[in-house]
ZAMARGU-4260 file (C-alpha; in steps of 0.2 Angstrom, whole numbers, plus 5000, padded with zeros to 4 digits):
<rodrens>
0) 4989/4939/5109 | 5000/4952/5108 | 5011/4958/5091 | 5026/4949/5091 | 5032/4956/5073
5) 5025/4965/5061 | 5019/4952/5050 | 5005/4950/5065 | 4998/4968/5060 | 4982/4968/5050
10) 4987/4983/5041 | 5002/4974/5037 | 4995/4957/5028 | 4981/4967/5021 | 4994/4980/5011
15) 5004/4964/5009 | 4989/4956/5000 | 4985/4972/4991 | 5003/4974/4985 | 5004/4958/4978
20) 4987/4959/4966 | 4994/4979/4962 | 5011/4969/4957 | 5003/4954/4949 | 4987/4966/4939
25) 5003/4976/4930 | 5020/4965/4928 | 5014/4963/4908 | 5010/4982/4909 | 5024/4986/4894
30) 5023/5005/4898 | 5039/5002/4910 | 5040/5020/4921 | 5020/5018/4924 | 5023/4999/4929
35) 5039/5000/4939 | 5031/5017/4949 | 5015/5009/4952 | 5024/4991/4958 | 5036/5001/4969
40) 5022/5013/4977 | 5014/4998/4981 | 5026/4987/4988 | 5032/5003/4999 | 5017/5000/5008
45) 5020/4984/5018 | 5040/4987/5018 | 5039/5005/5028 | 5024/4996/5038 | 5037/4981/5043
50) 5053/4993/5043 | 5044/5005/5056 | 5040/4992/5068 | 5056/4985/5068 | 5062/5002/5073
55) 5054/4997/5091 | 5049/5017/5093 | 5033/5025/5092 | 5041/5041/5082 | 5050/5031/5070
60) 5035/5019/5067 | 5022/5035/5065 | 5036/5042/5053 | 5036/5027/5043 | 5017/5022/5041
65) 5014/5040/5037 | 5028/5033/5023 | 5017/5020/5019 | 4999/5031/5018 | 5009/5041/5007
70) 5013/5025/4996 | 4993/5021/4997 | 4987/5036/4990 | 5001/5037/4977 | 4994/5020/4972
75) 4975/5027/4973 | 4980/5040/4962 | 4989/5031/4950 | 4975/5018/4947 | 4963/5032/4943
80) 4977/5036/4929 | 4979/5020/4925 | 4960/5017/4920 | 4961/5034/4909 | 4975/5025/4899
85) 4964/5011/4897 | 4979/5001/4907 | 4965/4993/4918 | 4946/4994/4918 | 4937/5002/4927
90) 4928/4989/4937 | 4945/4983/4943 | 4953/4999/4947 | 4938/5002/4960 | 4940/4985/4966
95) 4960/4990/4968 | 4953/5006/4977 | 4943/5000/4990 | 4956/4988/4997 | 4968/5002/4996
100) 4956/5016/5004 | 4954/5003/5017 | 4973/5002/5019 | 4972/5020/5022 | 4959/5021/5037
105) 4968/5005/5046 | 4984/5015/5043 | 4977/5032/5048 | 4970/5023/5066 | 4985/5015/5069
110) 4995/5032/5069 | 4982/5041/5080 | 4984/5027/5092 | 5001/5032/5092
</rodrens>
């Protein structure tokens, strides 16, 4: 079947997924700044996935998932953090850093194919 939108790209329902639990794991967070960064960074992820597609060119779509990897290993890094401040444990920050490492290599492959 070939990809008639974005939401048929894999990348773009897994970072979909992971941005949801990122987002869902902090909303009670009631350090604001660390939870409106780390929400943002991960809801970049899918939006520059969908909004590079859309672009319907090859250089705009690689400009924007380089966006997006960006977003994944701001996320990475600030789950790291957010396990030193006690804001998550650690079991679950490795949990969150697997799907998002994985996000990373299916987003990486997709701009080489490019």
């Amino acid at each position: 079947m070939a990809t008639q939108s974005f939401r048929d790209l894999i990348v773009w329902q897994k970072a979909g997924d992971f941005s949801t639990e990122v987002y869902k794991q902090f909303r009670n967070l009631k350090d604001f700044s660390f939870r409106d960064q780390i929400q943002r960074a991960g809801l970049s992820i899918p939006n520059n996935i969908a909004e590079g597609y859309a672009r319907r060119s090859d250089k705009s779509l690689r400009n924007f998932l380089l966006i997006a990897k960006g977003s994944a290993v701001e996320v990475e890094s600030m789950l790291l953090i957010a396990d030193k401040l006690g804001y998550i444990n650690l079991q679950e920050s490795n949990r969150l850093i697997e799907k998002v490492q994985e996000i990373q290599k299916l987003l990486s492959g997709f701009i080489k194919k490019l």
